[in-house]
CHARMM-style PDB file with segment names, atoms N, HN, CA, C and O in Angstrom:
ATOM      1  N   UNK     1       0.851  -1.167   0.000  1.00  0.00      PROA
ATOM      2  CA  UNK     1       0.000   0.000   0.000  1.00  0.00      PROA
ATOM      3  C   UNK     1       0.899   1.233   0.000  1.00  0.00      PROA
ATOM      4  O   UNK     1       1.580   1.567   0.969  1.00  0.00      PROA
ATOM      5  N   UNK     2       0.848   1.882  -1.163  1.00  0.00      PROA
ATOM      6  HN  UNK     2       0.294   1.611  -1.951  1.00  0.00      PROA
ATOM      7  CA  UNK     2       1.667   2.981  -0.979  1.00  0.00      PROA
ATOM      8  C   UNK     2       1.353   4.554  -0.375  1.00  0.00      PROA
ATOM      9  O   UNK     2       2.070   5.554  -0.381  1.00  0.00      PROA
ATOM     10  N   UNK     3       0.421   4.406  -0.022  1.00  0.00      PROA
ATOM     11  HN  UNK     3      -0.162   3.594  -0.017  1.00  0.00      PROA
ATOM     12  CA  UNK     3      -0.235   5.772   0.964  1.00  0.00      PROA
ATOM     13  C   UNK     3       0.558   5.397   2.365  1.00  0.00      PROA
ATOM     14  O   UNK     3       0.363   6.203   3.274  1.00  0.00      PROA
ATOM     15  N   UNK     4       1.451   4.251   2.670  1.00  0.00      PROA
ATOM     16  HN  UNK     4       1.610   3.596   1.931  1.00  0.00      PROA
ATOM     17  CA  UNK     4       2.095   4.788   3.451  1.00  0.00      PROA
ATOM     18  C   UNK     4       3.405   4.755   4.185  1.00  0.00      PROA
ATOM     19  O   UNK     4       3.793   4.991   5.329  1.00  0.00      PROA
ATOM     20  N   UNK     5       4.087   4.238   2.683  1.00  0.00      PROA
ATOM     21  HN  UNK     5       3.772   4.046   1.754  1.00  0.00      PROA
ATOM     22  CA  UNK     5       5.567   4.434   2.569  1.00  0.00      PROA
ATOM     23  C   UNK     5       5.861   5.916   2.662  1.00  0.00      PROA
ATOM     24  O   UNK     5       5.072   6.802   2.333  1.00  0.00      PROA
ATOM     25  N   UNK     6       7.060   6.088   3.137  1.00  0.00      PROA
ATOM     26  HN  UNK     6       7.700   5.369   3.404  1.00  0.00      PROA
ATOM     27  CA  UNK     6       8.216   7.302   3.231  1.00  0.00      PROA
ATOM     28  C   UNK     6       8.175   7.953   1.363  1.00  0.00      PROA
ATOM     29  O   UNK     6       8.754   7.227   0.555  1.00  0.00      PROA
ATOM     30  N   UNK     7       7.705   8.865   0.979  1.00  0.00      PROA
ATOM     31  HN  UNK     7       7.234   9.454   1.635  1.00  0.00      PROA
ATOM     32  CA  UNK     7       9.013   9.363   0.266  1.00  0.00      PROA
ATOM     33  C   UNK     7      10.044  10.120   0.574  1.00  0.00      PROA
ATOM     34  O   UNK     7      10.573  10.127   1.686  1.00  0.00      PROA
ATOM     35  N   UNK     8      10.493  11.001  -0.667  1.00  0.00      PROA
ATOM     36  HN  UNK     8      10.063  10.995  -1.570  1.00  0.00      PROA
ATOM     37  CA  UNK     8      11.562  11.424   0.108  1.00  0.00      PROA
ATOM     38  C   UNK     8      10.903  13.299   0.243  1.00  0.00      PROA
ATOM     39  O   UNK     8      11.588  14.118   0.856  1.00  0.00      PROA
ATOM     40  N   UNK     9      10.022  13.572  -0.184  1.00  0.00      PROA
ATOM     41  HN  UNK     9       9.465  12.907  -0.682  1.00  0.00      PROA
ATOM     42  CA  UNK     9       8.897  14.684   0.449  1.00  0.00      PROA
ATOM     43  C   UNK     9       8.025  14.639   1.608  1.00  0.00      PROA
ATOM     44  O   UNK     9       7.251  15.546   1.914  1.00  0.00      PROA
ATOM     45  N   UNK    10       8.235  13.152   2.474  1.00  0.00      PROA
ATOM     46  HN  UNK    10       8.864  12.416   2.225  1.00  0.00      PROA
ATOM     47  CA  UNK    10       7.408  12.654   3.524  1.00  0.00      PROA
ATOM     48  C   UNK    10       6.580  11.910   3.382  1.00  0.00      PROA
ATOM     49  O   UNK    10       7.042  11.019   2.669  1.00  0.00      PROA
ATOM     50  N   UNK    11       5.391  11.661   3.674  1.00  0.00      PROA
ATOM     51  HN  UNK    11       5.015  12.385   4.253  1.00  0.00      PROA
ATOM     52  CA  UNK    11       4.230  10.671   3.959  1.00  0.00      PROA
ATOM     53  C   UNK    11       3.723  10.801   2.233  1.00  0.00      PROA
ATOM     54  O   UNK    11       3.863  11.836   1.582  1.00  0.00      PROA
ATOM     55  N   UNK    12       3.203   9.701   1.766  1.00  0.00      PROA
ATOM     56  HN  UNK    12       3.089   8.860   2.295  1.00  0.00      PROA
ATOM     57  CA  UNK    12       2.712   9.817   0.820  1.00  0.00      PROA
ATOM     58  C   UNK    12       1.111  10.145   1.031  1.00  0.00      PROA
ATOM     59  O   UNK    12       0.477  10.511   0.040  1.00  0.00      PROA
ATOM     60  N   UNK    13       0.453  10.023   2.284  1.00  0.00      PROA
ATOM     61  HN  UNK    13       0.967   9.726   3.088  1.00  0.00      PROA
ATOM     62  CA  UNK    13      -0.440  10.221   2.780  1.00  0.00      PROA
ATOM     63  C   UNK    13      -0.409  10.209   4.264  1.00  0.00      PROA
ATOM     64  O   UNK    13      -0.502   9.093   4.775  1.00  0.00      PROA
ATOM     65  N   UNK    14      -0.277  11.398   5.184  1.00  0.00      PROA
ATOM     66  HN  UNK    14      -0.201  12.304   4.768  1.00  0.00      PROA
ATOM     67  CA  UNK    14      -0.164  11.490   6.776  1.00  0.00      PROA
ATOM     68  C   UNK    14      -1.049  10.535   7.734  1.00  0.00      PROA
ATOM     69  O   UNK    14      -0.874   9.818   8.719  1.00  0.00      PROA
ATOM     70  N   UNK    15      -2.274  11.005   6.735  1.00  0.00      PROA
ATOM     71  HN  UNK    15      -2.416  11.588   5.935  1.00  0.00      PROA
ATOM     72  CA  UNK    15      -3.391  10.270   7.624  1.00  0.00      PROA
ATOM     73  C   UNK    15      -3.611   8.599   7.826  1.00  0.00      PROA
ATOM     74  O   UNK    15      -3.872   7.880   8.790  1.00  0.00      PROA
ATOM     75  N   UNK    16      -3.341   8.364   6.255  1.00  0.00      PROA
ATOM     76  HN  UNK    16      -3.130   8.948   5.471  1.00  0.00      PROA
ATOM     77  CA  UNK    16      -3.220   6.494   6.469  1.00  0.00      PROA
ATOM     78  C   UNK    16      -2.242   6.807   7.483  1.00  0.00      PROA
ATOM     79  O   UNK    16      -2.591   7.063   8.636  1.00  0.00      PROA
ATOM     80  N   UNK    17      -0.485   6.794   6.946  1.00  0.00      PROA
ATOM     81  HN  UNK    17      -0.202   6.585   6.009  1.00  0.00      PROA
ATOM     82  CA  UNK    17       0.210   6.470   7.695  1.00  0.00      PROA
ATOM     83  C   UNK    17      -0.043   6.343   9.578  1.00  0.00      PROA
ATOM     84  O   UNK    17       0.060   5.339  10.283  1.00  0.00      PROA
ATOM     85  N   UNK    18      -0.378   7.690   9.952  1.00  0.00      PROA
ATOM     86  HN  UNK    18      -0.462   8.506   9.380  1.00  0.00      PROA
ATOM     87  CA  UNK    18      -1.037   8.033  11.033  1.00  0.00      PROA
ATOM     88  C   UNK    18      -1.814   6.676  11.613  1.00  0.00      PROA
ATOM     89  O   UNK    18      -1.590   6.047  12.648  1.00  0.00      PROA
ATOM     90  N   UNK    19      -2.861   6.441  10.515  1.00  0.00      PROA
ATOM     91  HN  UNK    19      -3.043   6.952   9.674  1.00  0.00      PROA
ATOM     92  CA  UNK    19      -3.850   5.354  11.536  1.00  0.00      PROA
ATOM     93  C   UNK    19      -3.085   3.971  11.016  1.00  0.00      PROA
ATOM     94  O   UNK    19      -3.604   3.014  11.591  1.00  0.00      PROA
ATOM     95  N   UNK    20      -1.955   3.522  10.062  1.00  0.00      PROA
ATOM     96  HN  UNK    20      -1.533   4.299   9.595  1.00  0.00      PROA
ATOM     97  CA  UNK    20      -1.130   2.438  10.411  1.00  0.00      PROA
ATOM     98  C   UNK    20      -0.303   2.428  11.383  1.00  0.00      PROA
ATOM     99  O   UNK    20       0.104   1.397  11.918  1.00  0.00      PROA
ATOM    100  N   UNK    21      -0.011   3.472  11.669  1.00  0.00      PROA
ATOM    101  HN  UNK    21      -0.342   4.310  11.235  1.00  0.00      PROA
ATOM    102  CA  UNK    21       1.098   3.641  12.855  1.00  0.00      PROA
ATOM    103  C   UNK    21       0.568   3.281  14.382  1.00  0.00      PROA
ATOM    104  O   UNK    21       1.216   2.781  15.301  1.00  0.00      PROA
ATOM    105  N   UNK    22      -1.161   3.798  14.350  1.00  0.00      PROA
ATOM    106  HN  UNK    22      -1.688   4.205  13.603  1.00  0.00      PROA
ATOM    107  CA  UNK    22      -1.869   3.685  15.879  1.00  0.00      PROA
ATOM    108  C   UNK    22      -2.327   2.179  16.053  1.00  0.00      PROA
ATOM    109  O   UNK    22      -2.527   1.609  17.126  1.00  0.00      PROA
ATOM    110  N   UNK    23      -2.470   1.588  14.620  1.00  0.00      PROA
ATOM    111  HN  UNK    23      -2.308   2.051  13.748  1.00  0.00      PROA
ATOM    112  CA  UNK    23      -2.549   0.312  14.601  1.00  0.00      PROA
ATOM    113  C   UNK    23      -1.434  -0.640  15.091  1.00  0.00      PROA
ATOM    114  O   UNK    23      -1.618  -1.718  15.655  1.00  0.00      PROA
ATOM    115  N   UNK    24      -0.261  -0.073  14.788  1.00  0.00      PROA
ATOM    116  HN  UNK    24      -0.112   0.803  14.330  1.00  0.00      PROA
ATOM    117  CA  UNK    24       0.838  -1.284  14.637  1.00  0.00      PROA
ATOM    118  C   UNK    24       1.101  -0.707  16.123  1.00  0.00      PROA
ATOM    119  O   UNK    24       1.912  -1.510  16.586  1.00  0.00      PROA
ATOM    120  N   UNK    25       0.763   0.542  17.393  1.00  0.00      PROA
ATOM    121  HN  UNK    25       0.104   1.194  17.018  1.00  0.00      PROA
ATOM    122  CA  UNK    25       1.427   0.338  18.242  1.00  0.00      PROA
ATOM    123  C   UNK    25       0.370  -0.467  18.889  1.00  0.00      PROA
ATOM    124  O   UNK    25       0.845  -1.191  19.764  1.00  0.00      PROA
ATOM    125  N   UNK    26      -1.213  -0.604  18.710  1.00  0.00      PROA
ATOM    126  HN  UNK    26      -1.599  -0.015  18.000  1.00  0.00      PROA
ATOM    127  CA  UNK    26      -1.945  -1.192  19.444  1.00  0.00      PROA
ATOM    128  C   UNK    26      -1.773  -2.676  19.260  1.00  0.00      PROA
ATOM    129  O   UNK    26      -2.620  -3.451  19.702  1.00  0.00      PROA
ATOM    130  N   UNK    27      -0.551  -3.153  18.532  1.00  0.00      PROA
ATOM    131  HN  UNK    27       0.137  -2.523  18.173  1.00  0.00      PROA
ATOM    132  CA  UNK    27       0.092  -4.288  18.948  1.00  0.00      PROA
ATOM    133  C   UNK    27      -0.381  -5.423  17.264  1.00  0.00      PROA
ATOM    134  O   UNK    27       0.079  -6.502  16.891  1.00  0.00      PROA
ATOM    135  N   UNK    28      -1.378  -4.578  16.695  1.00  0.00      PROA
ATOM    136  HN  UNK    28      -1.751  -3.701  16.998  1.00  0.00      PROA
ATOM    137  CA  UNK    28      -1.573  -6.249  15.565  1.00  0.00      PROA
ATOM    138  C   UNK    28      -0.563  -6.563  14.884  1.00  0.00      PROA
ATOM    139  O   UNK    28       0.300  -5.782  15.284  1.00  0.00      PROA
ATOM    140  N   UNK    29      -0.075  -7.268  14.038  1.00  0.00      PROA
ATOM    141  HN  UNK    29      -0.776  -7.902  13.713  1.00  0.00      PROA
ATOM    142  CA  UNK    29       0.631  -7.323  13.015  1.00  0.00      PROA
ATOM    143  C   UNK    29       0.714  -6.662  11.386  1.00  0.00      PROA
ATOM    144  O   UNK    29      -0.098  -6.667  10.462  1.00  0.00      PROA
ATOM    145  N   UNK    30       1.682  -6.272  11.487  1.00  0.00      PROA
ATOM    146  HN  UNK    30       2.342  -6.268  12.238  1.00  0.00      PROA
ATOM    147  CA  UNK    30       2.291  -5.530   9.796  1.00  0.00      PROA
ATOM    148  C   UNK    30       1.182  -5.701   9.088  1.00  0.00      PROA
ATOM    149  O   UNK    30       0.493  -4.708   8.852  1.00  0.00      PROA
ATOM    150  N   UNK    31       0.728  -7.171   8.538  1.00  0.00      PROA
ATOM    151  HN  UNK    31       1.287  -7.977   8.730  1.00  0.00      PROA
ATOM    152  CA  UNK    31      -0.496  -7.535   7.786  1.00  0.00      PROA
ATOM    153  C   UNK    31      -1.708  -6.852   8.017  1.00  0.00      PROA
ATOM    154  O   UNK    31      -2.141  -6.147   7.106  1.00  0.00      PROA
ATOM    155  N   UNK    32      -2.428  -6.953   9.245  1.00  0.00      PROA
ATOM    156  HN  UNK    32      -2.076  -7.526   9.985  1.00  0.00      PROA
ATOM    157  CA  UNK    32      -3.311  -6.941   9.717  1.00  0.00      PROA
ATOM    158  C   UNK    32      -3.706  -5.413   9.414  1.00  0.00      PROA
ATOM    159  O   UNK    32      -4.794  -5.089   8.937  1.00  0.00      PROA
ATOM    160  N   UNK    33      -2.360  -4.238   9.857  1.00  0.00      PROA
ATOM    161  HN  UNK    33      -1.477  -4.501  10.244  1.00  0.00      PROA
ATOM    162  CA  UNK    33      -2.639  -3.246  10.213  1.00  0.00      PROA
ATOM    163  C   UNK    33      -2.311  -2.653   8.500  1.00  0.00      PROA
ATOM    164  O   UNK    33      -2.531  -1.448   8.381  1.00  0.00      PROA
ATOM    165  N   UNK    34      -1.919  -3.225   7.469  1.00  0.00      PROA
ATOM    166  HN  UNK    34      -1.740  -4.204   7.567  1.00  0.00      PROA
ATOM    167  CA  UNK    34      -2.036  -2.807   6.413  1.00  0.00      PROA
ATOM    168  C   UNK    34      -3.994  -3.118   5.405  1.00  0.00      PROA
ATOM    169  O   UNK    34      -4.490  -2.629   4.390  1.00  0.00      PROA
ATOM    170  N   UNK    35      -4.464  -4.117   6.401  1.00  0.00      PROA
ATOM    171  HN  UNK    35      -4.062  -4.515   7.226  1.00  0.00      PROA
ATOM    172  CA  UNK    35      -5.557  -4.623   5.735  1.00  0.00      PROA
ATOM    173  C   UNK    35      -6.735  -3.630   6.331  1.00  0.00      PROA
ATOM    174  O   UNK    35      -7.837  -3.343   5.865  1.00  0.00      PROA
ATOM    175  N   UNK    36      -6.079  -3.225   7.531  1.00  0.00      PROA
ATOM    176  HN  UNK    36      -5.184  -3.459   7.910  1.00  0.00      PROA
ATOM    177  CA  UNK    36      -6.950  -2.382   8.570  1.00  0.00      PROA
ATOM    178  C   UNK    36      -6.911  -0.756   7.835  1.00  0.00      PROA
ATOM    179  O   UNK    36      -7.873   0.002   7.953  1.00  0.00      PROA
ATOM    180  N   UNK    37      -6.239  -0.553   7.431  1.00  0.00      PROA
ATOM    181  HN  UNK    37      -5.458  -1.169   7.336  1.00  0.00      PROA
ATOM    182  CA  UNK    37      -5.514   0.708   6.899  1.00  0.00      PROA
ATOM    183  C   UNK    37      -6.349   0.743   5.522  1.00  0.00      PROA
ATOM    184  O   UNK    37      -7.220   1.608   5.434  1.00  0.00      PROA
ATOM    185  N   UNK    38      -6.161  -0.069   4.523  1.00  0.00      PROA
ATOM    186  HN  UNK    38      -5.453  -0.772   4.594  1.00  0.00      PROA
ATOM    187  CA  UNK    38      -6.963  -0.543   3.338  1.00  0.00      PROA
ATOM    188  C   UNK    38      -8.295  -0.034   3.551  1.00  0.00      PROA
ATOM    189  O   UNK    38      -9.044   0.797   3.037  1.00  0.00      PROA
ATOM    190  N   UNK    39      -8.298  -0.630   4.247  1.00  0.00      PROA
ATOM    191  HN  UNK    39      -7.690  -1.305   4.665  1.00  0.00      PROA
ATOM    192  CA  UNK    39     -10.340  -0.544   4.601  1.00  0.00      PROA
ATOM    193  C   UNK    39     -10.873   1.104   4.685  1.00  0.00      PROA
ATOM    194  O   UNK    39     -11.883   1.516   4.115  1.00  0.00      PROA
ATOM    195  N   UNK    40     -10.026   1.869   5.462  1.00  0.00      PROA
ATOM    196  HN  UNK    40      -9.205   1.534   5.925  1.00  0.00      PROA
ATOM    197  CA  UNK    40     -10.082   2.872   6.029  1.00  0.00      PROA
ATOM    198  C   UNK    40      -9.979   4.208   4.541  1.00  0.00      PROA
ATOM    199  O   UNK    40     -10.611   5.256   4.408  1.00  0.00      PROA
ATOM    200  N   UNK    41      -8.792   3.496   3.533  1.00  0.00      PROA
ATOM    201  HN  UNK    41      -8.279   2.644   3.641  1.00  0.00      PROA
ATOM    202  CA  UNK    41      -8.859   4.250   2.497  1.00  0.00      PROA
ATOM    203  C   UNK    41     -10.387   3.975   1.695  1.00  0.00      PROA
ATOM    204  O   UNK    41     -11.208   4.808   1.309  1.00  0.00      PROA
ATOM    205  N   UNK    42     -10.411   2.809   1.631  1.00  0.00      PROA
ATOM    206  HN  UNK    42      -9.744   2.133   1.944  1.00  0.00      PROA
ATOM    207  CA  UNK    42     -12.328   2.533   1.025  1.00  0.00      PROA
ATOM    208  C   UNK    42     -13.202   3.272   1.580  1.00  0.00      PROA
ATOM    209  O   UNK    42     -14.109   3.692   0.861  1.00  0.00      PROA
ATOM    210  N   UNK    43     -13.186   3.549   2.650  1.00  0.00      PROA
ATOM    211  HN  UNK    43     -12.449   3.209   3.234  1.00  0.00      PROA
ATOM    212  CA  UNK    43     -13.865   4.090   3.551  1.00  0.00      PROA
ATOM    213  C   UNK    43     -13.770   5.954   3.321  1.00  0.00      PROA
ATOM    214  O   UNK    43     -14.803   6.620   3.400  1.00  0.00      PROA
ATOM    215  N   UNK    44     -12.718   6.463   3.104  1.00  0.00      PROA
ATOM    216  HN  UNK    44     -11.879   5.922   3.041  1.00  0.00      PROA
ATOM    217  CA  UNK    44     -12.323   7.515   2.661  1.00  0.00      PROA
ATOM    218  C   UNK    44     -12.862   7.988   1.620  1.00  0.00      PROA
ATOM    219  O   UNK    44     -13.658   8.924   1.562  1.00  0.00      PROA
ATOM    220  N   UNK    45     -12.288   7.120   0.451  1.00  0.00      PROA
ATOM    221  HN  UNK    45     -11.640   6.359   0.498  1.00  0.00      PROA
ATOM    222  CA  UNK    45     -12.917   7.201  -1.094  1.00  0.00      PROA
ATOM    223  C   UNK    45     -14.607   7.131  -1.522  1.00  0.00      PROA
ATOM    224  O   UNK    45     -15.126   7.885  -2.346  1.00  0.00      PROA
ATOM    225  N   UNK    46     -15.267   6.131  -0.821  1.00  0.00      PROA
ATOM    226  HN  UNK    46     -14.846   5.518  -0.152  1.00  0.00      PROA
ATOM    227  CA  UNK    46     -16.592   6.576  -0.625  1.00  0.00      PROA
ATOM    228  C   UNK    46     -17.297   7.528  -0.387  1.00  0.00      PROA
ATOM    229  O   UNK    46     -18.293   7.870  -1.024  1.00  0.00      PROA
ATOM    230  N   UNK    47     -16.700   8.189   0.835  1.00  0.00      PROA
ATOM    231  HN  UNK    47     -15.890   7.911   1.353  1.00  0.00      PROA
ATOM    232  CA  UNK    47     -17.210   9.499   1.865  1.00  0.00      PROA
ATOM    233  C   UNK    47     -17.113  10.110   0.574  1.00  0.00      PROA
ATOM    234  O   UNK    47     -18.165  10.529   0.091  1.00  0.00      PROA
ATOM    235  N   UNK    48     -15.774  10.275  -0.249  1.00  0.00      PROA
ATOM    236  HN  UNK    48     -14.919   9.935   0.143  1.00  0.00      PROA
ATOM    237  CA  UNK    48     -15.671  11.532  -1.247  1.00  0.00      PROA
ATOM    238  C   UNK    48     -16.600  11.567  -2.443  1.00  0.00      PROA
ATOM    239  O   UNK    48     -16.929  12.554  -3.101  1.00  0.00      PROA
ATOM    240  N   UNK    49     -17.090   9.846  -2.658  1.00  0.00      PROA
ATOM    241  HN  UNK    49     -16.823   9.044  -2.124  1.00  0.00      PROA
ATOM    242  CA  UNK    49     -17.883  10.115  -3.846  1.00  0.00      PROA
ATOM    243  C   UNK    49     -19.383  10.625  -3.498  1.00  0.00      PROA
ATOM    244  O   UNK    49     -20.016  11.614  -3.867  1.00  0.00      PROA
ATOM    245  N   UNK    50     -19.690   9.545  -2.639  1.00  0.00      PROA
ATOM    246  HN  UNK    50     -19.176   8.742  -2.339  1.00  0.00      PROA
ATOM    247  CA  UNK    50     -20.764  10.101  -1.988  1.00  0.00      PROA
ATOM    248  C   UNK    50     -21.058  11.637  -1.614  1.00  0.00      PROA
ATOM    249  O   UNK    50     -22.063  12.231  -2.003  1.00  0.00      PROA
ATOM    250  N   UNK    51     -20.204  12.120  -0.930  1.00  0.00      PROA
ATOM    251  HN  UNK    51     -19.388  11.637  -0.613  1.00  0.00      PROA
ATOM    252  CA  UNK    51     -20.412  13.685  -0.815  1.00  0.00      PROA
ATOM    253  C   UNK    51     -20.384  14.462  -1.906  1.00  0.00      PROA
ATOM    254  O   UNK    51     -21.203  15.378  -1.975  1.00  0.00      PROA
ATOM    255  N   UNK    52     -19.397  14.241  -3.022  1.00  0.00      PROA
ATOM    256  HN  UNK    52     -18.731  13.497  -2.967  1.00  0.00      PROA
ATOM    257  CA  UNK    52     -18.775  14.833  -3.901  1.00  0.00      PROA
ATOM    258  C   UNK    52     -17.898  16.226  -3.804  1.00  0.00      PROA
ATOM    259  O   UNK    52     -17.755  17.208  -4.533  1.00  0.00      PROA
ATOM    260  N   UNK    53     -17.294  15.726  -2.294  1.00  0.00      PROA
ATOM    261  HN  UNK    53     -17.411  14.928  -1.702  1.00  0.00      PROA
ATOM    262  CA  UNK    53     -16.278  17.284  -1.829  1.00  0.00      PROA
ATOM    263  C   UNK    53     -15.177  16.675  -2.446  1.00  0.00      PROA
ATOM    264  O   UNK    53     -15.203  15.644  -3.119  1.00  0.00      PROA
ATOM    265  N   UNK    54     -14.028  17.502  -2.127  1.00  0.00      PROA
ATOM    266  HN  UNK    54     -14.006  18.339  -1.580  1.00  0.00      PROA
ATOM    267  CA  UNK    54     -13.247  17.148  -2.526  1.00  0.00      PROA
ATOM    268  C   UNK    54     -11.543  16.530  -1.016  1.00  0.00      PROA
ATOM    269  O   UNK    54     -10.882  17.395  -0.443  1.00  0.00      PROA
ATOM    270  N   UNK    55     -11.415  15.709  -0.894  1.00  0.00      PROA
ATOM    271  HN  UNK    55     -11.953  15.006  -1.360  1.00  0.00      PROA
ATOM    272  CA  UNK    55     -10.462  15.139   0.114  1.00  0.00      PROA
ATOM    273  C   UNK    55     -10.117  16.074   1.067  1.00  0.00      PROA
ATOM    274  O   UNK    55      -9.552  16.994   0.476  1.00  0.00      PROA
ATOM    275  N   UNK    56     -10.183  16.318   2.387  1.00  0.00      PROA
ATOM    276  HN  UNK    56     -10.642  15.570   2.867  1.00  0.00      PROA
ATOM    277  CA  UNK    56      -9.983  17.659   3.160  1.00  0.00      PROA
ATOM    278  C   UNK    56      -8.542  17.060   4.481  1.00  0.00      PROA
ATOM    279  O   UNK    56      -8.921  16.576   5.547  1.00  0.00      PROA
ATOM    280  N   UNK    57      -7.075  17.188   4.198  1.00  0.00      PROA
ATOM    281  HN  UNK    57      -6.766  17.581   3.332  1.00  0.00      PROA
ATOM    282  CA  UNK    57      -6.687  16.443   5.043  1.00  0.00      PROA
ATOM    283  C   UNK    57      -7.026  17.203   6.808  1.00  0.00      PROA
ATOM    284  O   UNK    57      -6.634  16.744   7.880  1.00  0.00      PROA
ATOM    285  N   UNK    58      -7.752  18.292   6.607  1.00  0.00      PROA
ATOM    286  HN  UNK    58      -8.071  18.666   5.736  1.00  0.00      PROA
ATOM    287  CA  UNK    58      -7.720  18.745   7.563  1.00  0.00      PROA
ATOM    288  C   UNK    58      -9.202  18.273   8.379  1.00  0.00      PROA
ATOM    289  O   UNK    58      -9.256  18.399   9.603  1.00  0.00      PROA
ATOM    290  N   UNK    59     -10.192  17.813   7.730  1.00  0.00      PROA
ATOM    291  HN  UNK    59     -10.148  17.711   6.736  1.00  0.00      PROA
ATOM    292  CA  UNK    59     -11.164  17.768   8.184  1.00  0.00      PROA
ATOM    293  C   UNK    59     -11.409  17.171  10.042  1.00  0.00      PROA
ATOM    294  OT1 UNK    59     -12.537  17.130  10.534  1.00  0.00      PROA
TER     295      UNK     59
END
C-alpha cells in the first residue's frame, strides 16, 4: 500500500500512515494493520464520492 511508505517529500499520505502507525502500536501485526488501513482508504474514497467534496486532510 503505498499511501504509506516514506518518500523522500514525507508521507505519501499522513493520515493512512497516522492510523497504520496507531494500529501497529496497538500491537496487531504488519499484515493486519495494512488490511486495517486498506479498509479505512475505502472508507475515505466513498465518503468523497458520496459527498462529492473534494479530500480535506484537515477535516
Amino acid at each position: 500500500m503505498t499511501g504509506i511508505y516514506r518518500r523522500s517529500n514525507g508521507y505519501a499520505n499522513p493520515v493512512l500512515r497516522a492510523y497504520y502507525d496507531k494500529k501497529i502500536t496497538e500491537g496487531k501485526p504488519s499484515k493486519v494493520a495494512i488490511i486495517a488501513t486498506s479498509n479505512k482508504l475505502l472508507r475515505i474514497i466513498y465518503g468523497i464520492l458520496k459527498s462529492s467534496k473534494p479530500f480535506d486532510l484537515n477535516y
